[in-house]
Backbone bond lengths (Angstrom), bond angles and torsions (degrees), N, CA, C in turn:
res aa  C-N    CA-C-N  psi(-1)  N-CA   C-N-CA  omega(-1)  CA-C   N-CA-C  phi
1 X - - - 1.463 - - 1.521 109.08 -
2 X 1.075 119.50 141.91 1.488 126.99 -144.62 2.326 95.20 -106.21
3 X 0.445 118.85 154.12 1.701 127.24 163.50 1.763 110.82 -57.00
4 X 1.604 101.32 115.34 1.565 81.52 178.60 0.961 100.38 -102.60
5 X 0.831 107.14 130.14 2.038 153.68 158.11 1.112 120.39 -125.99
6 X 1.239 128.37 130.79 1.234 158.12 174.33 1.731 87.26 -28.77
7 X 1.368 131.14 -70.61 1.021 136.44 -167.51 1.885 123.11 -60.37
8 X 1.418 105.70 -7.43 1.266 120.23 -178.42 1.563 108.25 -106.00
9 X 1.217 122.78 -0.81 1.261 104.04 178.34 1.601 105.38 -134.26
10 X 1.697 82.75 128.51 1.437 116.43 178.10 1.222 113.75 -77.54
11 X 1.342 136.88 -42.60 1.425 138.93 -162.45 1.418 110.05 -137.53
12 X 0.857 110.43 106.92 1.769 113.85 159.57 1.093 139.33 -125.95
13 X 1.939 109.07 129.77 1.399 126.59 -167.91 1.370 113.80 -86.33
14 X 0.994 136.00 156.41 1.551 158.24 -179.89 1.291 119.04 -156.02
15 X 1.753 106.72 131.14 1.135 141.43 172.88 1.453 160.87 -105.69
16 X 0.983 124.60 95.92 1.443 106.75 -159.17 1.287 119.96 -131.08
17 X 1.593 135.35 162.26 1.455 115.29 154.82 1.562 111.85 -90.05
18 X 0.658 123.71 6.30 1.399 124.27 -162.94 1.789 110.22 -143.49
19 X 1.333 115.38 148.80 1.657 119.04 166.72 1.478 96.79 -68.19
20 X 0.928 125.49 142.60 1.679 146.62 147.78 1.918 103.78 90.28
21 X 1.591 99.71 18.31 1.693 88.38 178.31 1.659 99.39 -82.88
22 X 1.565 127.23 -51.59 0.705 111.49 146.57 1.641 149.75 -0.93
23 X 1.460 140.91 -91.24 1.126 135.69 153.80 1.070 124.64 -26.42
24 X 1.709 124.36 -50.21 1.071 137.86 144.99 1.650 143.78 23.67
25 X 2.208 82.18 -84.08 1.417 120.42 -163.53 1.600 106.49 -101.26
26 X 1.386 96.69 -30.45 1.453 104.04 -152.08 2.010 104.38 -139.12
27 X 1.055 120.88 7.09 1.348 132.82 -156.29 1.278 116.44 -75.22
28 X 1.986 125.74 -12.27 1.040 152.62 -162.49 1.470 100.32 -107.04
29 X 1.259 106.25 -52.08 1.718 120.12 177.01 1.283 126.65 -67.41
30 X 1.850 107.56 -36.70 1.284 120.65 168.05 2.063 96.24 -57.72
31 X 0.919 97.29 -80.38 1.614 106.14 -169.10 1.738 107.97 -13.02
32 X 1.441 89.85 -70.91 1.609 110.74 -170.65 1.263 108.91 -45.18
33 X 1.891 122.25 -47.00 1.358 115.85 174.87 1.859 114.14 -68.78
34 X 1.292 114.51 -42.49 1.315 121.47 162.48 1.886 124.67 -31.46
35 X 1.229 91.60 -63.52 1.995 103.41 175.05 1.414 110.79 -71.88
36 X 1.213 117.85 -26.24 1.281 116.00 -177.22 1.845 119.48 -93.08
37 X 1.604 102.89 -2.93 1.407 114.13 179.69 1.745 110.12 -136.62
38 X 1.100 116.47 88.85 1.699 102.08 -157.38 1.943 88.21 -90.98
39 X 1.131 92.04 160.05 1.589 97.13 -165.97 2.070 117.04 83.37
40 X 1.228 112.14 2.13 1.729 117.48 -155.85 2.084 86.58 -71.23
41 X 0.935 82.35 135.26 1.552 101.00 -173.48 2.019 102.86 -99.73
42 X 1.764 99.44 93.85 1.227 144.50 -169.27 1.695 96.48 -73.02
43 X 1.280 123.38 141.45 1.454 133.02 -175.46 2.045 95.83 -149.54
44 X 1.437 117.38 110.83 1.547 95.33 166.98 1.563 95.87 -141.28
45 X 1.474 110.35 153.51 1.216 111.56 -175.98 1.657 89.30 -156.51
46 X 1.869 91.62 125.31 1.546 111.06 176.02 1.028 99.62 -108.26
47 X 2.124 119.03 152.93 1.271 102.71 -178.44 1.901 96.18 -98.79
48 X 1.625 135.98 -22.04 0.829 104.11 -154.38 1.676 99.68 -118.13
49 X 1.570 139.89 -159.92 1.319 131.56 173.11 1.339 119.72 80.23
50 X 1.453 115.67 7.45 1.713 115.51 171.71 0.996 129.82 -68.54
51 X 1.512 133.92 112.14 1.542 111.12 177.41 1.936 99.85 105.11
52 X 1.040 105.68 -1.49 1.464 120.42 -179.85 1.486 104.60 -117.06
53 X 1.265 108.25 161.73 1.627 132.94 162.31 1.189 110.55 -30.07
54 X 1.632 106.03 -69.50 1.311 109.69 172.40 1.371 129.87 -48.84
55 X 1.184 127.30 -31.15 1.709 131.62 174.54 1.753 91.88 -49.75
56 X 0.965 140.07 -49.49 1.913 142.24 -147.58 1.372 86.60 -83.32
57 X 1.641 121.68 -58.56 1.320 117.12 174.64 2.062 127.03 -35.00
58 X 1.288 92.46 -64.37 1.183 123.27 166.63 2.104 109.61 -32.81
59 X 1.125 86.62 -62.08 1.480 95.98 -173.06 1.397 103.03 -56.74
60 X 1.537 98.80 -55.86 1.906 95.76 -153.28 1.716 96.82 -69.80
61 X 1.374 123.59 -24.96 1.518 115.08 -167.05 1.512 100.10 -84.52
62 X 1.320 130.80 -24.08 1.585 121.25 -179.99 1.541 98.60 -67.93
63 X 1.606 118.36 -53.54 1.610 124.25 -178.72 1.556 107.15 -37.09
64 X 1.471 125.97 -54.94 1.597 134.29 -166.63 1.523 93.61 -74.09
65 X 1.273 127.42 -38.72 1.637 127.12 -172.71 1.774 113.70 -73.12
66 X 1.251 96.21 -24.71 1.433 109.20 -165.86 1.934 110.33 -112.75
67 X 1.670 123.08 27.69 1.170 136.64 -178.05 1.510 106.50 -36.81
68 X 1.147 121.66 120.61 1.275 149.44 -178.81 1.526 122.48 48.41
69 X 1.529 112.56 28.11 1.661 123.59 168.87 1.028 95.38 -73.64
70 X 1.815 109.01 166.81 1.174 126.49 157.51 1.607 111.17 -96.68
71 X 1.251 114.45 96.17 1.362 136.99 -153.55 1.963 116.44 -97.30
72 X 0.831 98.06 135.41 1.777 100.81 -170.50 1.576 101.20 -134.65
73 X 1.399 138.27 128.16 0.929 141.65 -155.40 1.473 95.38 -133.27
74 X 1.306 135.40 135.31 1.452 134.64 -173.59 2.207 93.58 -142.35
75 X 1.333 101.90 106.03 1.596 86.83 -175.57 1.943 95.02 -130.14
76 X 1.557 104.51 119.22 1.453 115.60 -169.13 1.475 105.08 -91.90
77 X 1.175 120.48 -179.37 1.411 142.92 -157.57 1.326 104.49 -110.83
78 X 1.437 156.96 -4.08 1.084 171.39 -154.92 1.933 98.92 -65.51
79 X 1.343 113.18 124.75 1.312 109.38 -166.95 2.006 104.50 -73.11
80 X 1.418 128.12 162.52 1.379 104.21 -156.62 1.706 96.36 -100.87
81 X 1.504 115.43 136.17 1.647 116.98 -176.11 1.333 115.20 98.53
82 X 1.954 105.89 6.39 1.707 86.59 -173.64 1.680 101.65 -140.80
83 X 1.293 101.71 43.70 1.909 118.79 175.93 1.553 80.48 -78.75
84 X 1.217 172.19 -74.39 1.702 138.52 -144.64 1.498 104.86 -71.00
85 X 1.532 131.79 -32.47 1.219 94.56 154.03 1.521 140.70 -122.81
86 X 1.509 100.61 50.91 1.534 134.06 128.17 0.932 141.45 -48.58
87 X 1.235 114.48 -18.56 1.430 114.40 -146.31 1.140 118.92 -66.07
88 X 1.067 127.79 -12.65 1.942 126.15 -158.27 1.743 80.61 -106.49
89 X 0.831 112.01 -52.42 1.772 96.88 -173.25 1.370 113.32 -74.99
90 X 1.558 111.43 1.73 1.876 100.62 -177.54 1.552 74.71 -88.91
91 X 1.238 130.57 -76.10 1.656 118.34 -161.56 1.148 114.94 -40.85
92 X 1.281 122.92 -37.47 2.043 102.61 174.14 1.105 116.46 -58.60
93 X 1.555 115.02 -39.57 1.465 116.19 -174.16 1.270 107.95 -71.26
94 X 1.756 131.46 -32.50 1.539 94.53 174.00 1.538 115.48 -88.08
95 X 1.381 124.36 -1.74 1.410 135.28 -162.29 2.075 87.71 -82.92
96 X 1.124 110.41 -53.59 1.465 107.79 179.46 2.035 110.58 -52.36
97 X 1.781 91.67 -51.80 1.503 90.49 160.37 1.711 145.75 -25.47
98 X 1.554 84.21 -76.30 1.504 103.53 157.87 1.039 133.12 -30.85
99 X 1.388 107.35 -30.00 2.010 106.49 -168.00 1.845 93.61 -112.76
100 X 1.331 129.78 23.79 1.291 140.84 137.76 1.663 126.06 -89.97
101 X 1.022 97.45 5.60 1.868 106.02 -169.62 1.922 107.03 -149.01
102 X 1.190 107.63 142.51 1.540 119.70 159.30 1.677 114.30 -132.55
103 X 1.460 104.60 76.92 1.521 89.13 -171.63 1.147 107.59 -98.04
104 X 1.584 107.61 -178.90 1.545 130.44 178.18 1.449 123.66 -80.25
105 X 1.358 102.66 -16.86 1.504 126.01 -156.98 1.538 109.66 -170.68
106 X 1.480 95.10 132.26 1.435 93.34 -170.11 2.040 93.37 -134.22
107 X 1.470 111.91 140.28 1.254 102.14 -176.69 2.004 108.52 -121.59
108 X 0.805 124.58 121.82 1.430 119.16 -179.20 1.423 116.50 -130.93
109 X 1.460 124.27 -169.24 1.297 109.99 164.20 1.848 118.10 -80.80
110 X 1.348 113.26 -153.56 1.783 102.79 -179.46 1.634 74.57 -164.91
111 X 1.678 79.15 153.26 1.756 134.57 -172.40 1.343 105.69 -26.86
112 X 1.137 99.00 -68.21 1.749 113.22 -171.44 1.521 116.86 -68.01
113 X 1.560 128.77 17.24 1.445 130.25 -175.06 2.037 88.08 -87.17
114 X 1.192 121.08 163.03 0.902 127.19 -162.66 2.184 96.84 -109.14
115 X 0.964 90.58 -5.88 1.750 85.78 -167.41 2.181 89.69 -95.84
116 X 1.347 75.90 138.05 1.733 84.11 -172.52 1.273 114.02 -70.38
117 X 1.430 131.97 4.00 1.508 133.59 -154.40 1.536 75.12 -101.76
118 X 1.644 123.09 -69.59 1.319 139.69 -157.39 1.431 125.60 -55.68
119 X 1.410 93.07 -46.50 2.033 103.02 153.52 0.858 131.15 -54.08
120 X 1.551 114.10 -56.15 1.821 115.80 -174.96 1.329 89.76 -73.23
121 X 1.218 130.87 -46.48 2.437 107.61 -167.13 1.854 96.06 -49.65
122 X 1.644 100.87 -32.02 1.863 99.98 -155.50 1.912 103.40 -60.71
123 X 1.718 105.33 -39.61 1.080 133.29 -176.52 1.327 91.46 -55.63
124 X 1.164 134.72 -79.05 1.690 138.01 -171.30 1.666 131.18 -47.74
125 X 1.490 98.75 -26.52 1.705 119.00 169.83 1.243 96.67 -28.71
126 X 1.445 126.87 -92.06 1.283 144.95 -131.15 1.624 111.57 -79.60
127 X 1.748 92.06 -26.56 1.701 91.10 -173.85 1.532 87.82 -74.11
128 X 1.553 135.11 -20.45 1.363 127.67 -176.90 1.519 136.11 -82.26
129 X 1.393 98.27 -13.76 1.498 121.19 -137.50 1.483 86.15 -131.40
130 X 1.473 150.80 9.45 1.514 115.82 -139.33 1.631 115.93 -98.92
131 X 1.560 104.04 25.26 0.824 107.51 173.37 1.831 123.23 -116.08
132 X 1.446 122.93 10.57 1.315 153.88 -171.66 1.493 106.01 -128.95
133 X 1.353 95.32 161.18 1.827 143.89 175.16 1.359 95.65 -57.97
134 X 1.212 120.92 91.53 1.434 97.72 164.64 1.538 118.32 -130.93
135 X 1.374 118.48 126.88 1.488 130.95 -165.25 1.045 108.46 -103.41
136 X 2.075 146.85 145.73 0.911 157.58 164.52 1.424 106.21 -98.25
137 X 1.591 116.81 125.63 1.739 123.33 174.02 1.680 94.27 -84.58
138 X 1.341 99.55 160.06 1.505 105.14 157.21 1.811 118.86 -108.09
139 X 1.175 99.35 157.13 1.671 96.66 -167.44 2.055 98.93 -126.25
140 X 1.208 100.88 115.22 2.065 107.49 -162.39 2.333 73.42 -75.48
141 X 1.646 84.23 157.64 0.843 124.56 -175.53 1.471 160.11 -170.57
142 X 1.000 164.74 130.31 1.210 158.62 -151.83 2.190 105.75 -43.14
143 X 1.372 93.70 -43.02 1.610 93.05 -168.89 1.700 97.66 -103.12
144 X 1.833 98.93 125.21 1.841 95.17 -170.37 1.428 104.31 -91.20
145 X 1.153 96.61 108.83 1.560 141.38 -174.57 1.614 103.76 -121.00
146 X 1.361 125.44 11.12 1.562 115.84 -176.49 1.227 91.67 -92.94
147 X 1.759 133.63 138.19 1.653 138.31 129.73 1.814 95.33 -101.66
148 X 2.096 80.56 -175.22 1.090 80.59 -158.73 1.790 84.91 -107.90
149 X 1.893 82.73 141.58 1.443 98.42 -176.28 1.651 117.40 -78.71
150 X 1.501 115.30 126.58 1.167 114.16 -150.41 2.398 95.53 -76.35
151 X 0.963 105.62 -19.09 1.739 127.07 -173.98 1.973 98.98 -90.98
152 X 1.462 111.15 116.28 1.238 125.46 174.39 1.549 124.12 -115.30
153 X 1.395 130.07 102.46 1.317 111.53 -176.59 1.459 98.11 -115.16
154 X 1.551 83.05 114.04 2.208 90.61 165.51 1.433 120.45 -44.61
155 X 1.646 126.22 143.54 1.257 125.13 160.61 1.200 124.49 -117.08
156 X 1.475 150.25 113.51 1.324 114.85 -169.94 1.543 106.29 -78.69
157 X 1.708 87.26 170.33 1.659 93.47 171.55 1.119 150.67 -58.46
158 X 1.437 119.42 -8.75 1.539 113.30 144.51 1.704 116.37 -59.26
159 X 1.058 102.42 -72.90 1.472 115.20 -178.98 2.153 97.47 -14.40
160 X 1.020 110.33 -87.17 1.607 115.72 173.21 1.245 102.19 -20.13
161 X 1.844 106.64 -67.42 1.767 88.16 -162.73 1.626 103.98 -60.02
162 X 1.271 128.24 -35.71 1.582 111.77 -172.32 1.302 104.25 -46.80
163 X 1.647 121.06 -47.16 1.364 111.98 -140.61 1.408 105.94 -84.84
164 X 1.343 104.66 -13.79 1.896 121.56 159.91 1.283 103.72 -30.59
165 X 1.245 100.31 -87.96 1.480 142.10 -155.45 2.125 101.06 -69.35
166 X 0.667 93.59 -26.53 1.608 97.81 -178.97 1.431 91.42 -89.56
167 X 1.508 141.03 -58.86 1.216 131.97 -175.58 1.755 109.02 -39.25
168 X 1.476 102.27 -80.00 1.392 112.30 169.35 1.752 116.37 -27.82
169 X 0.945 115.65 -71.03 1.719 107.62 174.90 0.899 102.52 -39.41
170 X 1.428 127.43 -104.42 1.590 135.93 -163.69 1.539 121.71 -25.59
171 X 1.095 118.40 -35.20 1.852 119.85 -171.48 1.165 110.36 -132.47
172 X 1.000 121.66 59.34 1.652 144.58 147.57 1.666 116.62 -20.97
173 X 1.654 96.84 -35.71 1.527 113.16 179.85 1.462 98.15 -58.76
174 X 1.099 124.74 -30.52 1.790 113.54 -133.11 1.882 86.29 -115.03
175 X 1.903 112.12 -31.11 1.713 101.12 -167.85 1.876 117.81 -49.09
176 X 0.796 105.16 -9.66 1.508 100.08 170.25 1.290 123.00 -97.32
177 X 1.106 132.75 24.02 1.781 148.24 152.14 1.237 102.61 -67.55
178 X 1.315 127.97 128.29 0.967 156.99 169.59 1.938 98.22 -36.74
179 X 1.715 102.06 -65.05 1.701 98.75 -168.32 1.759 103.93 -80.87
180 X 1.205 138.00 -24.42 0.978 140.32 -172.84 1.527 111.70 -65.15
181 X 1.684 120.19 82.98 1.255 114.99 -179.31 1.825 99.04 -155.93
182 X 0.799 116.63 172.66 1.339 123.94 178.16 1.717 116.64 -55.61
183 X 1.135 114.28 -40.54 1.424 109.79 151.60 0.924 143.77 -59.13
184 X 0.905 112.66 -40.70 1.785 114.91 172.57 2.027 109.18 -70.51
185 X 1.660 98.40 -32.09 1.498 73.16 -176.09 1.912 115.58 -101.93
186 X 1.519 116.63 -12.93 1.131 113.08 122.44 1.415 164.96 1.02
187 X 1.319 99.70 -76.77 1.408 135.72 158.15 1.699 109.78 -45.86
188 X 1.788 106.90 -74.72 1.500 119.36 -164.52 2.242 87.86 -59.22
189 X 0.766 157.28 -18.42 1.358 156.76 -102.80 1.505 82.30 -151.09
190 X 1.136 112.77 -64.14 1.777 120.75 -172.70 1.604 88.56 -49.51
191 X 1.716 120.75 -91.24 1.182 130.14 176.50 1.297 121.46 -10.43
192 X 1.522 116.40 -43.59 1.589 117.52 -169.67 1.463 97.85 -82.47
193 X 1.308 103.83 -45.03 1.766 90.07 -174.91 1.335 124.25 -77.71
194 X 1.059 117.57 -13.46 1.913 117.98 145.32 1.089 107.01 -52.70
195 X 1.174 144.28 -59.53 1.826 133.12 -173.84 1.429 114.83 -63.46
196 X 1.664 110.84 -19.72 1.494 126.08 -172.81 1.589 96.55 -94.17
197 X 1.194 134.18 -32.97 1.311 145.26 -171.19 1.597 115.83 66.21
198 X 1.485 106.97 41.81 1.217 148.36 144.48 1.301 129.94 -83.32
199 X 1.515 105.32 158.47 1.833 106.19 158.30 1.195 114.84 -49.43
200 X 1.388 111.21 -71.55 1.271 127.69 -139.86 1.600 98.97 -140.22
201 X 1.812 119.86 142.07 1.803 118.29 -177.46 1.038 93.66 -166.88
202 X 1.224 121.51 143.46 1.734 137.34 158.00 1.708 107.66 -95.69
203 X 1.624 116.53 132.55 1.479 130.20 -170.83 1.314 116.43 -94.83
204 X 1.227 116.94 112.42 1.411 113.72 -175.60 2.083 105.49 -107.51
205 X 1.316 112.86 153.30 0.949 113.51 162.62 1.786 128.70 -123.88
206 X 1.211 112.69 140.99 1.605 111.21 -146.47 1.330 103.63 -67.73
207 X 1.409 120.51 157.75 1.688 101.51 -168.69 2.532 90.06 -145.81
208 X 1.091 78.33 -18.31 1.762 85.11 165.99 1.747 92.99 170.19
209 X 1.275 98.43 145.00 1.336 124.11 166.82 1.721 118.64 -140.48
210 X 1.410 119.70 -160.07 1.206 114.04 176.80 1.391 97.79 -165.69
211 X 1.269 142.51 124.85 1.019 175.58 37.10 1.538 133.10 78.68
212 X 1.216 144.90 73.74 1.558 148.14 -144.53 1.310 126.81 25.40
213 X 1.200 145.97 160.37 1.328 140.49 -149.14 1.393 103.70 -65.23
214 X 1.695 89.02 157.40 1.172 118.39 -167.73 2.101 99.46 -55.98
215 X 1.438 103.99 156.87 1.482 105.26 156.32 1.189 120.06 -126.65
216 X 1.349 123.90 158.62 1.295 116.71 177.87 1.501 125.42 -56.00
217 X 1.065 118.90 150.50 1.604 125.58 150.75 1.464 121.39 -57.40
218 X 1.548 125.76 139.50 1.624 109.55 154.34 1.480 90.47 109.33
């Protein structure tokens, strides 16, 4: 497993059940690895919102999040709230996934989110992935389901305001939610980078990693 740094990663996967959990969770981090790797060879696969409004949404806000990757967008039809009993077809779909991608870094949701779509994909990562980095974002919300994520990646303050301002454009669907406003995603960003002893950080929680060089088999 390689050092993550911005400068070590070639390929990065993204995950979601949903259009805009992503940007969301991770939309600051996406950027930062994005600007800091032009050419970074982008992998995302949503399971639900295909064939909907939201799929167009979806697209154009990963494209603005993902500035000059080579970007692949995969957004499925999966009805929204009902991945547990999905389940056998969410794992083919990322297991078929998987064998389109070898990344360095893989970003999804994690275990402990309280919305059942976001757990079970978090649950499925590793049986998919078990050979990669794989980090869980947290997504603030109506049900308090936030801990504290033990994984901190600083953002500076541009980065935030884009990911403000890029949220808001792109999902028009979602600006009338009560939490969906500049404070709240702000706010969670302020908070993290006090624990980071930063401005500004997005919280990841570890969901598989790997640990000093490889050893042989046998």
């Amino acid at each position: 497993m390689r050092a993550l740094l911005p400068e070590t990663v070639d390929e990065l996967v993204l995950l979601a059940a949903h259009c805009d959990d992503i940007p969301i969770g991770a939309g600051g981090t996406v950027l930062t690895l994005c600007r800091a790797r032009p050419g970074l060879r982008v992998r995302a696969l949503v399971l639900s919102g295909g064939g909907t409004p939201r799929e167009a949404e979806e697209r154009a806000a990963l494209a603005a999040f993902c500035p000059g990757a080579d970007l692949a967008v995969t957004v499925l039809d999966m009805p929204d709230g009902r991945l547990p009993t999905h389940w056998e077809w969410a794992k083919e779909q990322l297991e078929a996934f998987r064998r389109t991608c070898e990344p360095d870094l893989v970003l999804a949701g994690h275990r402990g989110d309280d919305h059942q779509d976001h757990r079970e994909l978090a649950k499925l990562v590793p049986t998919v992935f078990r050979d990669h980095l794989a980090l869980g974002y947290e997504i603030l919300k109506a049900e308090p389901d936030l801990a504290q994520p033990p994984l901190l990646w600083p953002l500076a303050p541009d980065v935030v305001a884009d990911k403000v301002r890029l949220l808001h454009e792109h999902y028009p669907s979602q600006v009338a939610r009560a939490w969906f406003d500049e404070e709240t995603f702000r706010g969670l960003a302020r908070v993290r980078g006090v624990q980071a002893g930063v401005r500004y950080a997005e919280g990841f929680h570890l969901t598989r990693a790997l640990l000093g060089a490889p050893v042989p088999s046998g």
